[in-house]
C-alpha positions in Angstrom: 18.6 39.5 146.9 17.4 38.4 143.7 16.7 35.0 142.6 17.5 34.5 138.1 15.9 32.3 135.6 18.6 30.5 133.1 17.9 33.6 130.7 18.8 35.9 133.8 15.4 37.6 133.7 14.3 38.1 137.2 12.4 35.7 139.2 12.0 36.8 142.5 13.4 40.2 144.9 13.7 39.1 148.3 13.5 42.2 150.4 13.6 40.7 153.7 13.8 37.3 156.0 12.9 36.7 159.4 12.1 34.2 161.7 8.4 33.7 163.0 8.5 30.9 165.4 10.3 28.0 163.9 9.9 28.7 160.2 11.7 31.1 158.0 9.3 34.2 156.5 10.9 35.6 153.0 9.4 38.2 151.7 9.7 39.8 148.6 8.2 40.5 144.7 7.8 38.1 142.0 8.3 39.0 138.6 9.3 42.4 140.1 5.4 43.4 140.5 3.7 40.8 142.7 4.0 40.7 146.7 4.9 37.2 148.0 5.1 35.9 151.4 7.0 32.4 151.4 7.9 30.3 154.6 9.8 27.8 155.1 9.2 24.6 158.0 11.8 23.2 159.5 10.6 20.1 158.0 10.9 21.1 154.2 14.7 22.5 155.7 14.9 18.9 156.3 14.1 17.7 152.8 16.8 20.2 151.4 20.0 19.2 153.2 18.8 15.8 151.5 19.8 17.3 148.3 22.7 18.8 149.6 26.4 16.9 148.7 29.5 17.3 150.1 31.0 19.3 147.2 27.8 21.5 147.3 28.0 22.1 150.6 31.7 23.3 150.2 30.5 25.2 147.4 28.0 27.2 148.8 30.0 27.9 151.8 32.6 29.7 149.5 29.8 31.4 147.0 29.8 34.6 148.3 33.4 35.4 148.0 33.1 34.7 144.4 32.1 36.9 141.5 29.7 36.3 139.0 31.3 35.6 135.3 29.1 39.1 134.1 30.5 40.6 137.0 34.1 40.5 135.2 
């Protein structure tokens, strides 16, 4: 999975998640050169649904049955 900037140049390449404990481990590249190990608590979890709306939550529910406007 790769995570985009605005200008679509690559941010990040997730190459794997897993779950150590209660936290989620992705791992990955940044810039497509430097190894990264990121984790994420249940309590930062927390402070995302906070940003999280209804219509956002609908929204990412459907995103991966929708195509990418490059992708046309």
């Amino acid at each position: 999975m790769k995570i985009r900037a605005a200008d679509k140049s690559e941010l990040m390449e997730i190459s794997t998640i897993e779950r150590k404990g209660n936290d989620l481990v992705l791992k990955g590249k940044v810039y497509g050169a430097m190894p990264m190990t990121a984790v994420l608590t249940p309590e930062e979890a927390k402070k995302f649904t906070k940003l999280l709306s209804f219509k956002l939550v609908l929204f990412l529910l459907t995103m991966p049955f929708r195509k990418s406007k490059d992708a046309q």
